[in-house]
mmCIF file of the N, C-alpha and C atoms, coordinates in Angstrom:
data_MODEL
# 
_entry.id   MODEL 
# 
loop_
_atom_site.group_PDB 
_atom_site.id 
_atom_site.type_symbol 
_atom_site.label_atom_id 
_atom_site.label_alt_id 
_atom_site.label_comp_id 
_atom_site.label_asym_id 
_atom_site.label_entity_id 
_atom_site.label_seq_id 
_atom_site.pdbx_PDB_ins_code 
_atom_site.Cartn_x 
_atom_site.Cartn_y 
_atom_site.Cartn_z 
_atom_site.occupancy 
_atom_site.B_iso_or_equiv 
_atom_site.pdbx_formal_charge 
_atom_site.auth_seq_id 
_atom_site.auth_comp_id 
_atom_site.auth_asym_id 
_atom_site.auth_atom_id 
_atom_site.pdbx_PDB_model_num 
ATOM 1   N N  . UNK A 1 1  ? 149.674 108.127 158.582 1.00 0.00 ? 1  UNK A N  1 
ATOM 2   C CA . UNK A 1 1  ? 148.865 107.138 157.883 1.00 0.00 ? 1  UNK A CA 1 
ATOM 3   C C  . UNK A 1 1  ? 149.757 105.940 157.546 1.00 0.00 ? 1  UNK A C  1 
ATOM 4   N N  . UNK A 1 2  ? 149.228 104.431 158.206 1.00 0.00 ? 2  UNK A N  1 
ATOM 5   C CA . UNK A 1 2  ? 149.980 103.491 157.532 1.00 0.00 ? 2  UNK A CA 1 
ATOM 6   C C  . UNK A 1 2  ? 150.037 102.986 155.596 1.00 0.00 ? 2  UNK A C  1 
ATOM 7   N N  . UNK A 1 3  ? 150.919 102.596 155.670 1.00 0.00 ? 3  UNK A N  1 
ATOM 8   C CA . UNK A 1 3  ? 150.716 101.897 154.677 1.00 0.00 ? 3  UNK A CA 1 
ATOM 9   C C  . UNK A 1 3  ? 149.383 101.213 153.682 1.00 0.00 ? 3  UNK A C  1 
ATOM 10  N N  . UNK A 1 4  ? 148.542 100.618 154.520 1.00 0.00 ? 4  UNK A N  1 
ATOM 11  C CA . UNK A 1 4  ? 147.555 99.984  154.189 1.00 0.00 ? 4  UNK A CA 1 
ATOM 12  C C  . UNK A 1 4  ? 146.642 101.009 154.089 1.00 0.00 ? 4  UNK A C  1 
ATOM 13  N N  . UNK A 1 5  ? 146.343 102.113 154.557 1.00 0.00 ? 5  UNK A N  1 
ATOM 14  C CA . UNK A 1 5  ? 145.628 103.227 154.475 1.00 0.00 ? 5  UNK A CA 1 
ATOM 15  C C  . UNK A 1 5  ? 145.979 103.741 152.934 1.00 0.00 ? 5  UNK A C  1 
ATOM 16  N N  . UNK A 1 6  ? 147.740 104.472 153.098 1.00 0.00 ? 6  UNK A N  1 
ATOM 17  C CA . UNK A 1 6  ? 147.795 104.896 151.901 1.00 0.00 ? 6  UNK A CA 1 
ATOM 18  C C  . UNK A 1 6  ? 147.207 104.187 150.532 1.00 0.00 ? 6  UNK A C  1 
ATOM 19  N N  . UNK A 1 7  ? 147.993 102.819 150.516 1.00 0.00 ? 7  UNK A N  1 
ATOM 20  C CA . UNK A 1 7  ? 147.071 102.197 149.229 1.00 0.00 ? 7  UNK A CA 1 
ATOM 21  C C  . UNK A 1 7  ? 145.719 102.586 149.203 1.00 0.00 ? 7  UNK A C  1 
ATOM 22  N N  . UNK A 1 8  ? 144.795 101.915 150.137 1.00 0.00 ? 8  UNK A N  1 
ATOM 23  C CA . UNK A 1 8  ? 143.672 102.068 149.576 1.00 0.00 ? 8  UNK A CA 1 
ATOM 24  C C  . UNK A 1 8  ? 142.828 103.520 149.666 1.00 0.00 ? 8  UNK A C  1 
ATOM 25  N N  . UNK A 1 9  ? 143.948 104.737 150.031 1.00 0.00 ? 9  UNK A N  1 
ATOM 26  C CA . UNK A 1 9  ? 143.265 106.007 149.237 1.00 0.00 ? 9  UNK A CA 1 
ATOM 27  C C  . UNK A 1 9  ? 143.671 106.422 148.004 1.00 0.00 ? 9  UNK A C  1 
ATOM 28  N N  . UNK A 1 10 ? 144.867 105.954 147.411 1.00 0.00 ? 10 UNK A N  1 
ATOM 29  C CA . UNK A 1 10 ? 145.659 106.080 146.191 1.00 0.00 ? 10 UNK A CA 1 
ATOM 30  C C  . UNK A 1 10 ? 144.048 104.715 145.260 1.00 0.00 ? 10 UNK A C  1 
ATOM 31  N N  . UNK A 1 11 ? 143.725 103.767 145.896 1.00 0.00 ? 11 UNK A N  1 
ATOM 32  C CA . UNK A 1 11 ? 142.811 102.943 144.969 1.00 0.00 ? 11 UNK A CA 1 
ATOM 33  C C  . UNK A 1 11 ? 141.445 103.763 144.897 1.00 0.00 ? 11 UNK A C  1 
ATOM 34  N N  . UNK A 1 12 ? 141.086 104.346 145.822 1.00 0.00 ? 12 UNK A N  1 
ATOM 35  C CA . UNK A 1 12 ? 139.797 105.164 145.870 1.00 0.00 ? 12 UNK A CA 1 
ATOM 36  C C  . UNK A 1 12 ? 139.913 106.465 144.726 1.00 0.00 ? 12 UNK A C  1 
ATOM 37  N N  . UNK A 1 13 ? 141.146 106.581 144.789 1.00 0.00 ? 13 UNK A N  1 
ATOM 38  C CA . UNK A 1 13 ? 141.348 108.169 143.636 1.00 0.00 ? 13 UNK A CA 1 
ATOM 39  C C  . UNK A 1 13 ? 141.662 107.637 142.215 1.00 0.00 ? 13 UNK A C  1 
ATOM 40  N N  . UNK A 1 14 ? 142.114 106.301 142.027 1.00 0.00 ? 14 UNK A N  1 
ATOM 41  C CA . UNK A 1 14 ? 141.976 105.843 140.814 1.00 0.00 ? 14 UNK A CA 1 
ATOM 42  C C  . UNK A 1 14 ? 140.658 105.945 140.447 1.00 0.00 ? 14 UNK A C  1 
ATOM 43  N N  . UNK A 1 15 ? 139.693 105.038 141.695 1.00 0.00 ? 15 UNK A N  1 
ATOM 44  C CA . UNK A 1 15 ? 138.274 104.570 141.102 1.00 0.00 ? 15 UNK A CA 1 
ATOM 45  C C  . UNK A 1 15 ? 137.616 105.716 140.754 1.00 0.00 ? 15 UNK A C  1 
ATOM 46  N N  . UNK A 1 16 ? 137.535 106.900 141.005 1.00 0.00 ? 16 UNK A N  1 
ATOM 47  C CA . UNK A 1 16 ? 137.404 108.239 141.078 1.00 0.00 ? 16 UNK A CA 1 
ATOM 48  C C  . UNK A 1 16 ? 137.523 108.893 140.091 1.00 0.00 ? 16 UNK A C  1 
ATOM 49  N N  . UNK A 1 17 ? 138.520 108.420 139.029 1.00 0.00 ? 17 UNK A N  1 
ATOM 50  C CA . UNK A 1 17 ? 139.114 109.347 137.955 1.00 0.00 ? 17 UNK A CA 1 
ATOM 51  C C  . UNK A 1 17 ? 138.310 109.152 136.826 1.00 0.00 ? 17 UNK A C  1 
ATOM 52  N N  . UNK A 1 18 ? 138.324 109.098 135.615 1.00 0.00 ? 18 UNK A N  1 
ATOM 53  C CA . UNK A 1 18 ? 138.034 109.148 134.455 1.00 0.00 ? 18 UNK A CA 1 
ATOM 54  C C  . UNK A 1 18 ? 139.111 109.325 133.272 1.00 0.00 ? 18 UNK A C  1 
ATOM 55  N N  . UNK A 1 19 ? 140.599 109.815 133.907 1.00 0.00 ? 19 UNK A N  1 
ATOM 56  C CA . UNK A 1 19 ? 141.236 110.783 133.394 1.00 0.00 ? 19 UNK A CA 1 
ATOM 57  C C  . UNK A 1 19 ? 142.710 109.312 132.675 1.00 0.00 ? 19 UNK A C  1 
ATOM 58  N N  . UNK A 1 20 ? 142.256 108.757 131.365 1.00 0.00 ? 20 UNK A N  1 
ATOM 59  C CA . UNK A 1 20 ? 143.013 107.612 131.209 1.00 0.00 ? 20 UNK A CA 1 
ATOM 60  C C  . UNK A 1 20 ? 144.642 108.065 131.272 1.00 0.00 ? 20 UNK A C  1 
ATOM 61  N N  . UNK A 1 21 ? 145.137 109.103 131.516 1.00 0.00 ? 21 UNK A N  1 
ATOM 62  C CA . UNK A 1 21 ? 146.125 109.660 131.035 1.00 0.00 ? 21 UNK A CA 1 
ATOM 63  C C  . UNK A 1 21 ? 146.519 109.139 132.362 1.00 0.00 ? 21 UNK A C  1 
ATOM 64  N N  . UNK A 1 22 ? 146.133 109.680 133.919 1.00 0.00 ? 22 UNK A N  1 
ATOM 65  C CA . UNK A 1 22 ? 146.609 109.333 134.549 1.00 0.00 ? 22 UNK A CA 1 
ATOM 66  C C  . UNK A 1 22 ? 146.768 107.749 135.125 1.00 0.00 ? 22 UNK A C  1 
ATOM 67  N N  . UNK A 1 23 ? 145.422 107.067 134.760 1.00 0.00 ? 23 UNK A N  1 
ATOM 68  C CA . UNK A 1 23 ? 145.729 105.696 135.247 1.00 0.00 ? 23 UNK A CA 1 
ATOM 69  C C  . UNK A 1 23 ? 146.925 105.166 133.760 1.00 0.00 ? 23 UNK A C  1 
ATOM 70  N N  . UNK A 1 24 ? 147.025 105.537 132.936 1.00 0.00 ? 24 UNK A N  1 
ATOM 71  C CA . UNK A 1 24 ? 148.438 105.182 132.397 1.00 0.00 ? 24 UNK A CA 1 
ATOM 72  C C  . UNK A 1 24 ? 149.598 105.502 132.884 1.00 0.00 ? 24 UNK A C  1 
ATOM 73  N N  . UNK A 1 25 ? 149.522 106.677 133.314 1.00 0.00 ? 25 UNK A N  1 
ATOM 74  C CA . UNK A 1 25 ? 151.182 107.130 134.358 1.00 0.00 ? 25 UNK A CA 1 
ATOM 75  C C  . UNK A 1 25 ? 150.965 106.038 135.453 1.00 0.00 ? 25 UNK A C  1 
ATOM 76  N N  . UNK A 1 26 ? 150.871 106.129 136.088 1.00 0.00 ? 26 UNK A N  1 
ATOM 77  C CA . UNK A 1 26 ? 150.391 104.771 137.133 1.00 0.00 ? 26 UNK A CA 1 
ATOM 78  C C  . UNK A 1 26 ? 150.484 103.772 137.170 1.00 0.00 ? 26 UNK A C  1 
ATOM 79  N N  . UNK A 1 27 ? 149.549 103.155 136.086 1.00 0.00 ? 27 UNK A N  1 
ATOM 80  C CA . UNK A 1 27 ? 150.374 101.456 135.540 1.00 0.00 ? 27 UNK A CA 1 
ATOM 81  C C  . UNK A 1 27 ? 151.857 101.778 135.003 1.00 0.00 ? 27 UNK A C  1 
ATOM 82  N N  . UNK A 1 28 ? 152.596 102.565 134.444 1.00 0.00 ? 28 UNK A N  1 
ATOM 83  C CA . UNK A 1 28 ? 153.610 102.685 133.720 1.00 0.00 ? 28 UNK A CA 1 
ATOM 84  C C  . UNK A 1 28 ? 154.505 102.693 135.097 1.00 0.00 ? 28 UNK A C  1 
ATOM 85  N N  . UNK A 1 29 ? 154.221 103.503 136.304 1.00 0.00 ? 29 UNK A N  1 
ATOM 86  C CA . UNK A 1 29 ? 155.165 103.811 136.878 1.00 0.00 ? 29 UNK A CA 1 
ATOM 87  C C  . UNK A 1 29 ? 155.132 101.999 137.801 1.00 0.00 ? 29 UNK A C  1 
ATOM 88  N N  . UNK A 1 30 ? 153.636 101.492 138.435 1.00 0.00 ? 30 UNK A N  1 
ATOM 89  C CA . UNK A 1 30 ? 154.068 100.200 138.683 1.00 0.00 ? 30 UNK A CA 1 
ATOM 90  C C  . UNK A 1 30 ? 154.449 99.178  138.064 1.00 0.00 ? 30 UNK A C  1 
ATOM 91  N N  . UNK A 1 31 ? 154.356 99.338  136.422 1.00 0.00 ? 31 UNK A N  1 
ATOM 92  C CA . UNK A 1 31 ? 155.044 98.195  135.596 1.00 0.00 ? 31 UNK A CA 1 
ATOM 93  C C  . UNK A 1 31 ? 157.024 98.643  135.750 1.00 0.00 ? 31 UNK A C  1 
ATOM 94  N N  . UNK A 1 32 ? 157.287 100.235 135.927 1.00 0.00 ? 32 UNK A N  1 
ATOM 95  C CA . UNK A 1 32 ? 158.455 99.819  135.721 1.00 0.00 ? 32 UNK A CA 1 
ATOM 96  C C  . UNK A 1 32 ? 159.279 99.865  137.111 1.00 0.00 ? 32 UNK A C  1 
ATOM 97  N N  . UNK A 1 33 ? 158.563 99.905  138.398 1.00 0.00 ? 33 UNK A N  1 
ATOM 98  C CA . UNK A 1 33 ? 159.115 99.178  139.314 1.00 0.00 ? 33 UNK A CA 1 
ATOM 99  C C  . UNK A 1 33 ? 159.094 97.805  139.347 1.00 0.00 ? 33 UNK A C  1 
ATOM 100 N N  . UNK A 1 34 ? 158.094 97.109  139.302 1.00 0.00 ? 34 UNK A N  1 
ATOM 101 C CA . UNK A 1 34 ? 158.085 95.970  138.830 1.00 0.00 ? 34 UNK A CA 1 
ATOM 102 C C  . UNK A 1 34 ? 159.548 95.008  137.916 1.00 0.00 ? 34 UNK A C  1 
ATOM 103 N N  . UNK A 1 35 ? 159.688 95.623  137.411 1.00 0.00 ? 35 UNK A N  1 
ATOM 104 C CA . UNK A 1 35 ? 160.942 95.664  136.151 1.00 0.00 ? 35 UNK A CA 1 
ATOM 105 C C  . UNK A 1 35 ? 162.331 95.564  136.969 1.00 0.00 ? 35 UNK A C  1 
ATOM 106 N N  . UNK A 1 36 ? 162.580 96.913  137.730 1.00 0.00 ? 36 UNK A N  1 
ATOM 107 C CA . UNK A 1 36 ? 163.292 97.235  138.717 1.00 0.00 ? 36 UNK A CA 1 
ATOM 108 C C  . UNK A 1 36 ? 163.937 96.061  139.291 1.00 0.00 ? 36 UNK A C  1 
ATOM 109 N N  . UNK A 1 37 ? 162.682 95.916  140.318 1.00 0.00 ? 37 UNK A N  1 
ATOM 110 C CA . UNK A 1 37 ? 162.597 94.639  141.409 1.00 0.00 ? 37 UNK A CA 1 
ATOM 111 C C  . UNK A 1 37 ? 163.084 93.605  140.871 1.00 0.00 ? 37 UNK A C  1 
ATOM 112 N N  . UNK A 1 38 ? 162.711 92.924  139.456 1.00 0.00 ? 38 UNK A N  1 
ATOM 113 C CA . UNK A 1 38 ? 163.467 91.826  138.814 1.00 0.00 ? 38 UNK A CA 1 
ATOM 114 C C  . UNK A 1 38 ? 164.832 91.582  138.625 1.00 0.00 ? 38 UNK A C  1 
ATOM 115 N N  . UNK A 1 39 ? 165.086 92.895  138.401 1.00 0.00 ? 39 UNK A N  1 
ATOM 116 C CA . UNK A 1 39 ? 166.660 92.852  138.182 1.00 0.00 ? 39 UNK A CA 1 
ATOM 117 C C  . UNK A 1 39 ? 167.383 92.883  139.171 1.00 0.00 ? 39 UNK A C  1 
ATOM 118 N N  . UNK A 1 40 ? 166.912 93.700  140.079 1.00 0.00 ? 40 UNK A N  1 
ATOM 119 C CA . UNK A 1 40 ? 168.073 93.641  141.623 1.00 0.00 ? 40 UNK A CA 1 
ATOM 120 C C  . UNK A 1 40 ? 168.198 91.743  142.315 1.00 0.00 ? 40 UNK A C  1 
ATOM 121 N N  . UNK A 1 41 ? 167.517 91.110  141.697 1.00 0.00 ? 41 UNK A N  1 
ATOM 122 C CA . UNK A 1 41 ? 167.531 89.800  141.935 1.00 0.00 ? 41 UNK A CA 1 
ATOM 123 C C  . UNK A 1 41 ? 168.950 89.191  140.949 1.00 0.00 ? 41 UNK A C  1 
ATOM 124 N N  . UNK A 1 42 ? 169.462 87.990  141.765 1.00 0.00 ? 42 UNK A N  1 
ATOM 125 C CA . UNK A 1 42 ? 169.980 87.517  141.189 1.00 0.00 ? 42 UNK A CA 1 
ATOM 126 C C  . UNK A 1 42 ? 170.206 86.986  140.216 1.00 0.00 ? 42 UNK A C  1 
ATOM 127 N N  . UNK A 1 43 ? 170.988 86.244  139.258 1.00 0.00 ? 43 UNK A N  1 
ATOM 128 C CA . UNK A 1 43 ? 170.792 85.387  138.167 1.00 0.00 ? 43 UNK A CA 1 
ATOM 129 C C  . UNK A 1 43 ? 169.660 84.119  138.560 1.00 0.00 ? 43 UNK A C  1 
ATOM 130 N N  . UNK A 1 44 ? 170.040 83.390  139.323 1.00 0.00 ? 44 UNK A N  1 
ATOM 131 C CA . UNK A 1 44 ? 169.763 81.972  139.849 1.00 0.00 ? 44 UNK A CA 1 
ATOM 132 C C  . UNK A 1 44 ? 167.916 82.599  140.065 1.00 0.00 ? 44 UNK A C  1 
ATOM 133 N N  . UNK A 1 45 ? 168.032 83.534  141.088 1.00 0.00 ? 45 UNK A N  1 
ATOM 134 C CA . UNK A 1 45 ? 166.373 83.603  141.297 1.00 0.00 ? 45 UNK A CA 1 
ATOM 135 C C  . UNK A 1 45 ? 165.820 84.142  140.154 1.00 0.00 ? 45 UNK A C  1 
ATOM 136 N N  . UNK A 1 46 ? 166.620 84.999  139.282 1.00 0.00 ? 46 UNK A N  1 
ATOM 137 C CA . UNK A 1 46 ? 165.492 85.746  137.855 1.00 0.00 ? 46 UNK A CA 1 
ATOM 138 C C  . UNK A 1 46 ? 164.883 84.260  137.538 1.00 0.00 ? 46 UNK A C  1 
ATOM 139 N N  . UNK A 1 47 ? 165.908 83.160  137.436 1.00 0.00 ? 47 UNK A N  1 
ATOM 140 C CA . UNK A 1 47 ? 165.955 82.248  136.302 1.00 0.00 ? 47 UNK A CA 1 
ATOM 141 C C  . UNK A 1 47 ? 164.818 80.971  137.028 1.00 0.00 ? 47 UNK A C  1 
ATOM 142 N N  . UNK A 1 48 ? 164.779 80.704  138.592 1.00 0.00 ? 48 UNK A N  1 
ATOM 143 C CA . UNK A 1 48 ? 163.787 80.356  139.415 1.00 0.00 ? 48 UNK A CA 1 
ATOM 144 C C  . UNK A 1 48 ? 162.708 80.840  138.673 1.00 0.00 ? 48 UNK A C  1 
ATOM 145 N N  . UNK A 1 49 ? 161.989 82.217  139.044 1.00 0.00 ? 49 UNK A N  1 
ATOM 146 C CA . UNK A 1 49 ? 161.066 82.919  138.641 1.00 0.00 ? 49 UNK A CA 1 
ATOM 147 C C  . UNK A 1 49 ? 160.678 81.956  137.210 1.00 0.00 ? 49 UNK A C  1 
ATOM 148 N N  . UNK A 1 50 ? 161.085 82.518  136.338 1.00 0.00 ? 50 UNK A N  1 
ATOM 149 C CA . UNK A 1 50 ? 161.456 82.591  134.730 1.00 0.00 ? 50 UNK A CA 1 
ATOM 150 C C  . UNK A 1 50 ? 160.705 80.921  134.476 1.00 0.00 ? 50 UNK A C  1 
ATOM 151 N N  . UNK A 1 51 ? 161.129 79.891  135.230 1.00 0.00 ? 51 UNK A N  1 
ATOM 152 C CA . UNK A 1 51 ? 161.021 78.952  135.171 1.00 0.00 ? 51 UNK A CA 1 
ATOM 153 C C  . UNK A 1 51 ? 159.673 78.304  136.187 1.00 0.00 ? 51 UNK A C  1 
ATOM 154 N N  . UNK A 1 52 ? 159.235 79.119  137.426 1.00 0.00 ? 52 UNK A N  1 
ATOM 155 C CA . UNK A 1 52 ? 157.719 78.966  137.264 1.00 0.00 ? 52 UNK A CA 1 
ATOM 156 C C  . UNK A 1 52 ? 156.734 79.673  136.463 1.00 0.00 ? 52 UNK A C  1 
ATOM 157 N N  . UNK A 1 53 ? 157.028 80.634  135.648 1.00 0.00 ? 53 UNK A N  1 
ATOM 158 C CA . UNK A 1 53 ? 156.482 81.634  134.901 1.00 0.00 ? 53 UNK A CA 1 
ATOM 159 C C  . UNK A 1 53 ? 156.081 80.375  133.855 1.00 0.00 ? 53 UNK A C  1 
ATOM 160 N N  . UNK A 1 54 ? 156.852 79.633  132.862 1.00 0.00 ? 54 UNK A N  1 
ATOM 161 C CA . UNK A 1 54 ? 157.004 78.871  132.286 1.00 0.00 ? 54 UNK A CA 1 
ATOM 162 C C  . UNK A 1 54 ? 155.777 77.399  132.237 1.00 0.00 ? 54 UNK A C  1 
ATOM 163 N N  . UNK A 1 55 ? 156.317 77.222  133.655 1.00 0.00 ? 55 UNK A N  1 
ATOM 164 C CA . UNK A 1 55 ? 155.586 76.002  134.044 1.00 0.00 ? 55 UNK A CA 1 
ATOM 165 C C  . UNK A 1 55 ? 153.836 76.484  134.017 1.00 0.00 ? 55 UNK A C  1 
ATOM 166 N N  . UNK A 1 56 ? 153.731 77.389  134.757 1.00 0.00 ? 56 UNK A N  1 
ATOM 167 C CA . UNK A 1 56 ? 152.284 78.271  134.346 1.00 0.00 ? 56 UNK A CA 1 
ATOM 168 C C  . UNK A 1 56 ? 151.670 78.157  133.818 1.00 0.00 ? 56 UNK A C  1 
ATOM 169 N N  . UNK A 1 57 ? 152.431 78.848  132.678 1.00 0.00 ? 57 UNK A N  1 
ATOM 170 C CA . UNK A 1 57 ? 152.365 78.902  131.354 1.00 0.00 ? 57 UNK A CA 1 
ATOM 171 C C  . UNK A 1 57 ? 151.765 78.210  130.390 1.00 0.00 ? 57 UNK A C  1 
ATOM 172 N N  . UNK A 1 58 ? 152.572 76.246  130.899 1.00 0.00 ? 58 UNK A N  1 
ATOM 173 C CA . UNK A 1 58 ? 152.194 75.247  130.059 1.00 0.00 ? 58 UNK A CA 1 
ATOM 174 C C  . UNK A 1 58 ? 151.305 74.486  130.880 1.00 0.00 ? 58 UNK A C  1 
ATOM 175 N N  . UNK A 1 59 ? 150.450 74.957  131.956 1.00 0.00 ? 59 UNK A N  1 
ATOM 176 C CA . UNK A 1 59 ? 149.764 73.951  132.857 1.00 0.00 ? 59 UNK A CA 1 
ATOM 177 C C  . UNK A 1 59 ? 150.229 73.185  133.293 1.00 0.00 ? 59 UNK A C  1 
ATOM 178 N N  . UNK A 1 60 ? 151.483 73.397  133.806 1.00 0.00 ? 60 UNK A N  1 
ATOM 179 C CA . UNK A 1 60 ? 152.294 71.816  134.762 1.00 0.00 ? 60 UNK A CA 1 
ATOM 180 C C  . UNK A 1 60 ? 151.629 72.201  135.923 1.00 0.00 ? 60 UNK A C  1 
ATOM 181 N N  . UNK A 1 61 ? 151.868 73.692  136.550 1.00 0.00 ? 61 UNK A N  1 
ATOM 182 C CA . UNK A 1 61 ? 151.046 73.679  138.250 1.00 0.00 ? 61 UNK A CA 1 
ATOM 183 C C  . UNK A 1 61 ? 149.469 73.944  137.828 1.00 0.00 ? 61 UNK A C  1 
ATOM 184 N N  . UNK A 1 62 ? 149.206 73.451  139.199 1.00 0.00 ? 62 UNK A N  1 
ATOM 185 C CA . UNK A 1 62 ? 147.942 73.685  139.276 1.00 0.00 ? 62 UNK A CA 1 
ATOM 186 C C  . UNK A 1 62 ? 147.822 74.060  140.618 1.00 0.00 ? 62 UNK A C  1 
ATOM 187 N N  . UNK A 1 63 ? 146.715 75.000  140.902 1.00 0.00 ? 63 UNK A N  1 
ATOM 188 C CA . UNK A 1 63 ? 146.617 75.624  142.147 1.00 0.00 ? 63 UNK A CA 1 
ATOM 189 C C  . UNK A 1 63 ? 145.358 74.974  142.457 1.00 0.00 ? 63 UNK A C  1 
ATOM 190 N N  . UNK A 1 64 ? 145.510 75.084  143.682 1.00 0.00 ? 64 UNK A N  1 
ATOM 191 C CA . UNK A 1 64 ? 144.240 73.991  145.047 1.00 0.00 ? 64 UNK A CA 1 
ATOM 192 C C  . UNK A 1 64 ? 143.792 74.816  145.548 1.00 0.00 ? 64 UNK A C  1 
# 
């Protein structure tokens, strides 16, 4: 099974559940890869990031 398969049977067994315990393990485990991923980045790109996060933030971009 590719990739794109797996996700969307892992999304079908969320939609499926009822069981909040597990869609909390779940978000917890993709919030703290998420986390992960930030850090294996450099200084310069955290601080890139950090700084469109920012701009966002205060409505400087705007998306088309």
């Amino acid at each position: 099974m590719d990739i794109q398969s797996e996700k969307l049977e892992l999304i079908k067994m969320l939609l499926e559940t009822d069981d909040k315990a597990i869609i909390e393990a779940v978000r917890s485990i993709l919030q703290s890869e998420k986390k992960n991923s930030f850090k294996e980045l450099s200084s310069e790109q955290q601080e890139e990031i950090n700084l469109v996060i920012q701009k966002e933030n205060r409505g400087d971009i705007v998306d088309f």
